[in-house]
MMTF fields as JSON, N, C-alpha, C and O atoms, coordinates in Angstrom:
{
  "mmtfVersion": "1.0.0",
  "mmtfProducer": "UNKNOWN",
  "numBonds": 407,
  "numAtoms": 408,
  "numGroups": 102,
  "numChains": 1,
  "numModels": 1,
  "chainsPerModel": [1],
  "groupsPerChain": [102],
  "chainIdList": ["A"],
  "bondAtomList": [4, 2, 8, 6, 12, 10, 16, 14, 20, 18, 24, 22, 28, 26, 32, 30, 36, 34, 40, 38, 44, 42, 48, 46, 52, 50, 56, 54, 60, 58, 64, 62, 68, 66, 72, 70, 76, 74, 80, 78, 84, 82, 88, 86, 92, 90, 96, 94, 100, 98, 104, 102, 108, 106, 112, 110, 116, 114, 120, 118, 124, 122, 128, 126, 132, 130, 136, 134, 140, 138, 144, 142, 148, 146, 152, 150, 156, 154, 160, 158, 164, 162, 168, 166, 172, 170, 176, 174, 180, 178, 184, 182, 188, 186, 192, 190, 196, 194, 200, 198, 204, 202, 208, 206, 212, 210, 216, 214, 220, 218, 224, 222, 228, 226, 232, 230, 236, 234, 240, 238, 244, 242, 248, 246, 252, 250, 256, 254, 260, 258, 264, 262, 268, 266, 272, 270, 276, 274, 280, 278, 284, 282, 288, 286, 292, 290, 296, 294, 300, 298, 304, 302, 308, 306, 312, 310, 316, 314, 320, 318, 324, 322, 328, 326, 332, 330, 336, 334, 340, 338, 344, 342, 348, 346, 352, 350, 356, 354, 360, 358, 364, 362, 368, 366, 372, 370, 376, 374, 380, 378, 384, 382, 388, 386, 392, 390, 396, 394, 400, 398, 404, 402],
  "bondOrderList": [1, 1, 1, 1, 1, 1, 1, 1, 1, 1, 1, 1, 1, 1, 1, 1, 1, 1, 1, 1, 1, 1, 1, 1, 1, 1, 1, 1, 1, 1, 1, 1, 1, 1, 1, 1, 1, 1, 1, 1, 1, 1, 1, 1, 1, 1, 1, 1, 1, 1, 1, 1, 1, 1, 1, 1, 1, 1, 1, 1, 1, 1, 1, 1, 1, 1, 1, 1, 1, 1, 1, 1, 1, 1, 1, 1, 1, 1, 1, 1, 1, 1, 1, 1, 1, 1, 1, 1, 1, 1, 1, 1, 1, 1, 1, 1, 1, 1, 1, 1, 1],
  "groupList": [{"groupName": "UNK", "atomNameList": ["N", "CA", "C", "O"], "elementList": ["N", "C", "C", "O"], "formalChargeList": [0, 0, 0, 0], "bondAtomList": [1, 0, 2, 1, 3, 2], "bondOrderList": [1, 1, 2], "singleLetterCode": "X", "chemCompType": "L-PEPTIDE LINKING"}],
  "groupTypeList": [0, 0, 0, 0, 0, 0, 0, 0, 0, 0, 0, 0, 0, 0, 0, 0, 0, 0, 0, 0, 0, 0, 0, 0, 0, 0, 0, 0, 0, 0, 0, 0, 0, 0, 0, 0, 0, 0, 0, 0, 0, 0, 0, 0, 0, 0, 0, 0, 0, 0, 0, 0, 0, 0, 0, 0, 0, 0, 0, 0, 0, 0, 0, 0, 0, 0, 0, 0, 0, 0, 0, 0, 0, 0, 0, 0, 0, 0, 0, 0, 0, 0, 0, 0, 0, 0, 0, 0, 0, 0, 0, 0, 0, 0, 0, 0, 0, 0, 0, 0, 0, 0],
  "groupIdList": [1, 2, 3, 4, 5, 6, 7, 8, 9, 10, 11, 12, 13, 14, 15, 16, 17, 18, 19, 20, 21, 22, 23, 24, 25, 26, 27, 28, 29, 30, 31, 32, 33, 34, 35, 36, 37, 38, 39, 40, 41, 42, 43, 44, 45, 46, 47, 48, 49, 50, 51, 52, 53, 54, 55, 56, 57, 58, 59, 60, 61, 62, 63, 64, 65, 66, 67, 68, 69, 70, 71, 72, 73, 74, 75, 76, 77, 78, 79, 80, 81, 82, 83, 84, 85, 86, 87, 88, 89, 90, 91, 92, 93, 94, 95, 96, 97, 98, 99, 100, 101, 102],
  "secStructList": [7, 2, 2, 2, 2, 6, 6, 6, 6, 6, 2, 2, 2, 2, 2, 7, 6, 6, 7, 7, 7, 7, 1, 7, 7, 7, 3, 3, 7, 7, 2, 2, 2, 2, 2, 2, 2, 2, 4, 4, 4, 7, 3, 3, 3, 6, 6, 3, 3, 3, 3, 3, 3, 3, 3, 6, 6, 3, 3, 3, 3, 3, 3, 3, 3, 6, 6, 3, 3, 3, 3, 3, 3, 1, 1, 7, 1, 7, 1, 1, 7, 1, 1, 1, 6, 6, 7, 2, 2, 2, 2, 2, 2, 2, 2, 2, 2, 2, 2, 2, 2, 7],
  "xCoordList": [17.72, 18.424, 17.461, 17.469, 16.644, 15.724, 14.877, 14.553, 14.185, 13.676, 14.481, 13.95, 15.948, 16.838, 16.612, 16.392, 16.79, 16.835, 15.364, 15.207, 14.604, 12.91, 12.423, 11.296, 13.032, 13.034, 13.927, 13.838, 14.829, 16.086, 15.647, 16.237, 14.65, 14.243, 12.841, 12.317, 12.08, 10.73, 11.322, 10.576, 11.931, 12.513, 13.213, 13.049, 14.163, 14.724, 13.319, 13.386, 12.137, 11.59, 10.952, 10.837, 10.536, 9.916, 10.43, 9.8, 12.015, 12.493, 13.253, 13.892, 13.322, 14.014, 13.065, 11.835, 13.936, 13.54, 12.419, 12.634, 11.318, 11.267, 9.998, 9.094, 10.424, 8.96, 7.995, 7.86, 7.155, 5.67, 4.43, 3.615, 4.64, 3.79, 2.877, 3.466, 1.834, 0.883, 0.311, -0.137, 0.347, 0.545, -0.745, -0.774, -1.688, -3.64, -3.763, -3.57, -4.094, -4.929, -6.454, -6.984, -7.016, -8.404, -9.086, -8.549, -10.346, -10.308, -11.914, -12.419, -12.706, -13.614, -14.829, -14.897, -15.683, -16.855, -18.724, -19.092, -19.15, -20.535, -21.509, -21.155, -22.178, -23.003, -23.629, -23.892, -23.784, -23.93, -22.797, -22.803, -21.918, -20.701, -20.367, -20.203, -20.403, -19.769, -20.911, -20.567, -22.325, -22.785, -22.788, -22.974, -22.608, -22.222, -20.968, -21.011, -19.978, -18.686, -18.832, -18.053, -19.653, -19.875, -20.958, -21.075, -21.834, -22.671, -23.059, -23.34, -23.25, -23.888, -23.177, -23.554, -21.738, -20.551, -20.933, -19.934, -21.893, -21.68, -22.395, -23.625, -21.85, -22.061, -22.407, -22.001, -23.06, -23.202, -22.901, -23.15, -22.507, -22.793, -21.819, -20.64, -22.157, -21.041, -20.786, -19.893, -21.897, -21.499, -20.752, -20.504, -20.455, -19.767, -20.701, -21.281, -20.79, -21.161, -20.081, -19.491, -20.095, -18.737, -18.47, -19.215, -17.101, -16.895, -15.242, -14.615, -14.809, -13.002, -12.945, -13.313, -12.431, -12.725, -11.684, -11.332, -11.139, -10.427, -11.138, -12.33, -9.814, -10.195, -8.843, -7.756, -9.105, -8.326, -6.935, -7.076, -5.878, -4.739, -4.662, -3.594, -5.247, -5.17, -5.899, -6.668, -6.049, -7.417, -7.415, -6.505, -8.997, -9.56, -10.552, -11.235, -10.858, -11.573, -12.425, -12.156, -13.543, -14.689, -15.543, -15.954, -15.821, -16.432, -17.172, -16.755, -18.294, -19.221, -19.48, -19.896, -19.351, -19.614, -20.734, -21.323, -20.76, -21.524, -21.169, -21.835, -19.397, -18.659, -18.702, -18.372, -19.145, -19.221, -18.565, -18.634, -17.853, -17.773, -16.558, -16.257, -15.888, -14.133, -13.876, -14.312, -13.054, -12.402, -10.565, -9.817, -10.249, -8.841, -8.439, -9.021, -6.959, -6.412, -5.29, -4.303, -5.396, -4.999, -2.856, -1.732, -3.683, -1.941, -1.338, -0.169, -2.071, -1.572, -0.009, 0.095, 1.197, 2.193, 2.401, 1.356, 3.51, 3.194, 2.697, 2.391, 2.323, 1.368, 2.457, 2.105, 4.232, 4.995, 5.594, 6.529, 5.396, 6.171, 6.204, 5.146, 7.039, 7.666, 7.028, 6.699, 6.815, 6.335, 4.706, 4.809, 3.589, 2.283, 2.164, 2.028, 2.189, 2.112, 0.508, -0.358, 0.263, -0.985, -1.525, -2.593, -1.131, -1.576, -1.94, -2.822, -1.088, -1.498, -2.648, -3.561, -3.33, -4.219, -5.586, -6.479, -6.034, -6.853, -7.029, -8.041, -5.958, -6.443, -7.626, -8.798, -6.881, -7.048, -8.685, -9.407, -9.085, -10.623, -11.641, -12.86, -10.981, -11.995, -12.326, -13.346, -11.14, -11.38, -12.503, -13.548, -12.276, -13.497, -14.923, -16.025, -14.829, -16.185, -16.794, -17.924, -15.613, -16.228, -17.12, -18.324, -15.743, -16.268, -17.881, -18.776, -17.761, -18.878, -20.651, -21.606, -20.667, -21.552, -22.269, -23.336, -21.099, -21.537, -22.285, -22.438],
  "yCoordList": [6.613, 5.479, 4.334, 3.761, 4.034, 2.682, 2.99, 2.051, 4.534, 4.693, 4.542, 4.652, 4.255, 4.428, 3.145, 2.758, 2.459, 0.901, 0.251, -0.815, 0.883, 0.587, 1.213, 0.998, 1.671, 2.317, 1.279, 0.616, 1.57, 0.483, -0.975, -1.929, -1.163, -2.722, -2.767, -3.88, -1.628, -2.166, -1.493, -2.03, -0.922, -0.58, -2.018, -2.357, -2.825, -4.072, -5.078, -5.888, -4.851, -5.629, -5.77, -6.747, -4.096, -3.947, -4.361, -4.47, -4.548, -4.401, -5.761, -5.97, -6.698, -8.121, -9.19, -9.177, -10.051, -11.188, -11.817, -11.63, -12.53, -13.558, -12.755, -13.342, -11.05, -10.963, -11.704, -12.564, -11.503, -12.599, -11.54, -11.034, -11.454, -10.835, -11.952, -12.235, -12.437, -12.897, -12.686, -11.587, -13.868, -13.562, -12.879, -12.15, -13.472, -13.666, -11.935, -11.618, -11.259, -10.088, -9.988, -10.059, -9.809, -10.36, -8.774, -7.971, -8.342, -7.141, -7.537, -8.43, -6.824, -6.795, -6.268, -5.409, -7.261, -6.481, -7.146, -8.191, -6.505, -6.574, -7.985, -7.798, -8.824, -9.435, -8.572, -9.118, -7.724, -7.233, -6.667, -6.576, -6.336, -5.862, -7.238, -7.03, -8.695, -9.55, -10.226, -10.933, -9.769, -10.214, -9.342, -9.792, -8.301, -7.328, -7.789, -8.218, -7.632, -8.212, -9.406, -9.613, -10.536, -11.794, -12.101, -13.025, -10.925, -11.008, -12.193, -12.904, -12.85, -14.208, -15.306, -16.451, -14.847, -16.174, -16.024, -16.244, -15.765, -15.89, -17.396, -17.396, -18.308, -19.672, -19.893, -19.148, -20.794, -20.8, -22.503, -23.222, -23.033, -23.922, -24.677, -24.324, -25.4, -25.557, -24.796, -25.049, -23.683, -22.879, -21.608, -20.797, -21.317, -19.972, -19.859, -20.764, -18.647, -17.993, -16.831, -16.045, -17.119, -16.162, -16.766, -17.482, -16.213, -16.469, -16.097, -15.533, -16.705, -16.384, -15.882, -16.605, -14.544, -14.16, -13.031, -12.55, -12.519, -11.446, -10.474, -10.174, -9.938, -8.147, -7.199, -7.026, -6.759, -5.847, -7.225, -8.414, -6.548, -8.545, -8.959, -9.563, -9.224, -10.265, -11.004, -11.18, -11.804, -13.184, -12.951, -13.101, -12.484, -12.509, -13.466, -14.027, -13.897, -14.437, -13.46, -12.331, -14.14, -13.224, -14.309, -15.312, -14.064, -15.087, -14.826, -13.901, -15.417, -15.366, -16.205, -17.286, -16.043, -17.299, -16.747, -15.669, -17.748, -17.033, -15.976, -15.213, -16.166, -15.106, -13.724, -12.742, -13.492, -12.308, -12.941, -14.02, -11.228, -11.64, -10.603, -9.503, -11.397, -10.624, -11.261, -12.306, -10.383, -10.106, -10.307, -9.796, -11.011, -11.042, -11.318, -12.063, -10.483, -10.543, -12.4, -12.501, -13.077, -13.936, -13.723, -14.015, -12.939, -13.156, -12.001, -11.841, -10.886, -9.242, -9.5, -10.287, -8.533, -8.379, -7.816, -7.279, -7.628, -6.993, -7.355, -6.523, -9.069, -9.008, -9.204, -8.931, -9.808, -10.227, -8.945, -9.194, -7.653, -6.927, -6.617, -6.846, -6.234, -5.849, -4.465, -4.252, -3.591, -2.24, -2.071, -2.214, -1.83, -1.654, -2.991, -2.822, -4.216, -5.174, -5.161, -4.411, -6.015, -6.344, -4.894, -5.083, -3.873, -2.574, -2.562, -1.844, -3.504, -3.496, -4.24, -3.525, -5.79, -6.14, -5.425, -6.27, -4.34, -3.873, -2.934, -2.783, -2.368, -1.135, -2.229, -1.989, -3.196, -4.138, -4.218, -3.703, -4.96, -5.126, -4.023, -4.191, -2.83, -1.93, -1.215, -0.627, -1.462, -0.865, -1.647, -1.09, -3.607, -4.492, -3.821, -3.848, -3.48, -3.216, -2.066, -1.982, -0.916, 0.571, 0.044, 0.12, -0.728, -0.851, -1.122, -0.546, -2.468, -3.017, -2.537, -3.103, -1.486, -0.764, 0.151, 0.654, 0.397, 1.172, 1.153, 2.188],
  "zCoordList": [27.561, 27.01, 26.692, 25.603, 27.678, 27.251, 26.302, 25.574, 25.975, 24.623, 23.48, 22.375, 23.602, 22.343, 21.691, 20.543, 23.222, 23.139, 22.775, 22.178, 23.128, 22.561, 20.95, 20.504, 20.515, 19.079, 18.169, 17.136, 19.215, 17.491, 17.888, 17.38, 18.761, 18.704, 18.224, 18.183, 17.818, 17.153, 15.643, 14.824, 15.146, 14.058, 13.276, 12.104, 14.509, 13.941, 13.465, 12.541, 14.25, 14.151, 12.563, 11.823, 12.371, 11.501, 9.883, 8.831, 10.264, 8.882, 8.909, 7.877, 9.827, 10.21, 9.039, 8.988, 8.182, 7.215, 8.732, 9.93, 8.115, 8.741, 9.989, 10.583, 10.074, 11.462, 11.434, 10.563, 12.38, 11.923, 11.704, 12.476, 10.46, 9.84, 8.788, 7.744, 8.943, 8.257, 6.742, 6.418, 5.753, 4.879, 3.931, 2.94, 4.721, 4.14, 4.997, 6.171, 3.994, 4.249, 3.913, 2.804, 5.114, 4.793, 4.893, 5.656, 4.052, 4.267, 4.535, 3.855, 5.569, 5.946, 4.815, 3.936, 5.362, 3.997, 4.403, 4.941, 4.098, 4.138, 3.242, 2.078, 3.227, 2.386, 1.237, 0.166, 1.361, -0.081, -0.934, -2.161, -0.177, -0.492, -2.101, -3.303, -1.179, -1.595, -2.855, -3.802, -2.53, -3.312, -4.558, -5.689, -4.324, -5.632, -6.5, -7.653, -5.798, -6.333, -6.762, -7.692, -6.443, -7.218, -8.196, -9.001, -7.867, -8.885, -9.489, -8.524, -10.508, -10.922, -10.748, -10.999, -10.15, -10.073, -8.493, -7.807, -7.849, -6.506, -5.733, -5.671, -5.315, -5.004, -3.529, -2.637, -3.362, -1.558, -1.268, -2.236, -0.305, -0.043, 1.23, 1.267, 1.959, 2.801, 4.19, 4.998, 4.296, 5.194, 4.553, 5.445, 3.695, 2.769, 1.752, 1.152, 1.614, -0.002, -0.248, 0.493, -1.838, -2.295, -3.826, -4.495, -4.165, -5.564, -5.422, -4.525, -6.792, -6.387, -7.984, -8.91, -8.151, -9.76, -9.954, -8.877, -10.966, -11.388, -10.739, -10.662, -10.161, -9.388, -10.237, -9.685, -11.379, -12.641, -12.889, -13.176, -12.673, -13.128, -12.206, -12.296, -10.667, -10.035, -9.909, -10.854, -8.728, -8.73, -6.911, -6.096, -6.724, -5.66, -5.159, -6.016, -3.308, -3.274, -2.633, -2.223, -2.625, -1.586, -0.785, -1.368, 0.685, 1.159, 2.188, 2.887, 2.572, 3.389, 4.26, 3.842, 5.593, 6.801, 7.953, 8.037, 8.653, 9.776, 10.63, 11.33, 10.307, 11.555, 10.793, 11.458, 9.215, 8.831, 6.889, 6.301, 6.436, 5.489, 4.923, 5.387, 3.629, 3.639, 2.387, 1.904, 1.958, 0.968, 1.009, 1.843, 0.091, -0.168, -1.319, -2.107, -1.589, -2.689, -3.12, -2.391, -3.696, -3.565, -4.051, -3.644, -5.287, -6.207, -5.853, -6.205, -5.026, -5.115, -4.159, -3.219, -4.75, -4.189, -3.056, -2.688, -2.081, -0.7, 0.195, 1.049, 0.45, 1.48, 2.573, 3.721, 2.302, 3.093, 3.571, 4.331, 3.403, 3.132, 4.699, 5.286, 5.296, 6.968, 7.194, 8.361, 6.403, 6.561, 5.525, 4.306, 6.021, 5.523, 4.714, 3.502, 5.131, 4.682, 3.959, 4.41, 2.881, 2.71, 1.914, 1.332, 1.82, 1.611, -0.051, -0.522, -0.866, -2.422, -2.216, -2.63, -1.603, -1.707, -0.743, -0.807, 0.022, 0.445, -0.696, -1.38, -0.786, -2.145, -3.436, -3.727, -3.861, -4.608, -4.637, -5.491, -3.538, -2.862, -2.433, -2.448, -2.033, -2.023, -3.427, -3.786, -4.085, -5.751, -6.212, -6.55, -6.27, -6.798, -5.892, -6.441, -5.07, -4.168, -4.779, -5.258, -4.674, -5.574, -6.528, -6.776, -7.15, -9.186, -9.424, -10.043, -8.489, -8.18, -8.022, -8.553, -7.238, -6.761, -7.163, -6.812, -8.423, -9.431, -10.631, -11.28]
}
């Protein structure tokens, strides 16, 4: 019984308006990663280096700090979504990274 009751309550959770699911999907990435992807638009200053530029029809940022360095989709759909949230903008960023490298 308490597994019934532990299922239909992370199930409510998953699909409830409002869970706290976070909206910024930040996708992990390397300094060269980011300097590829920014290529000549890539800026430093402030403590960040990075660039904020079209990744295919959306608009990505890319950024660099001391704590490391990440990637996010700014306009990509899905990031609110209750189930694989964020999942259109990682696809999004590892595609700019592929493209990139190539």
């Amino acid at each position: 019984m308490y597994r019934t009751i532990l299922a239909a309550g992370i199930l409510l959770l998953a699909i409830m308006p409002g869970a706290a699911i976070g909206k910024t999907v930040l996708v992990k990435l390397t300094t060269q990663q980011v300097a590829d992807v920014c290529g000549k638009q890539l800026q430093s200053g402030g403590g960040h280096a990075g660039c904020t530029k079209n990744c295919g029809k959306y608009i990505c940022d890319y950024d660099c700090t001391k704590d490391g360095c990440s990637g996010q989709c700014l306009t990509c759909p899905g990031t609110d979504r209750k189930i694989f949230p964020g999942l259109k903008s990682r696809l999004v960023i590892s595609d700019a990274v592929v493209n990139a490298s190539q």
